[in-house]
Steps between C-alpha positions, in 0.01 A plus 500: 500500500360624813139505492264691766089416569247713703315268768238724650359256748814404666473570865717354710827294564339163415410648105850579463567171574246346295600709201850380525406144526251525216734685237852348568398172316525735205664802523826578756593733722118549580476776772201625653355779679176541671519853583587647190234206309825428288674147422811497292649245303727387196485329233660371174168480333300762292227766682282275249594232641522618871135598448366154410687361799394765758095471345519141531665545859241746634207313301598226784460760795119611355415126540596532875516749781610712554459704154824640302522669232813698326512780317759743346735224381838708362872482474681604780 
């Protein structure tokens, strides 16, 4: 299932890449785009499921900076 997140403080180039780097452990295809605030992904796995993961992912990123947070997570 194709999965889609909004990322409102991506910026730039290098949050695209960090985003990638960050999700692909656990999801595939992970796409990102820092002008539209949007990363895309897929996965096998539940929205429930996806959820956990992505909270546990971002719970990381308020620990350090710079500060994520996602938003709007839906099927594509």
């Amino acid at each position: 299932m194709k999965y889609s997140i909004t990322v409102p403080e991506m910026h730039c180039n290098g949050c695209d890449g960090l985003m990638q780097v960050t999700l692909e452990d656990d999801f595939q295809n992970v796409k990102a785009n820092h002008l539209k605030h949007i990363v895309v992904f897929e996965s096998e796995e539940s929205i429930e499921s996806v959820r956990v993961k992505l909270s546990k992912l971002f719970e990381e990123f308020s620990e350090k900076e710079p500060y994520y947070t996602f938003t709007n997570l839906k099927y594509e």
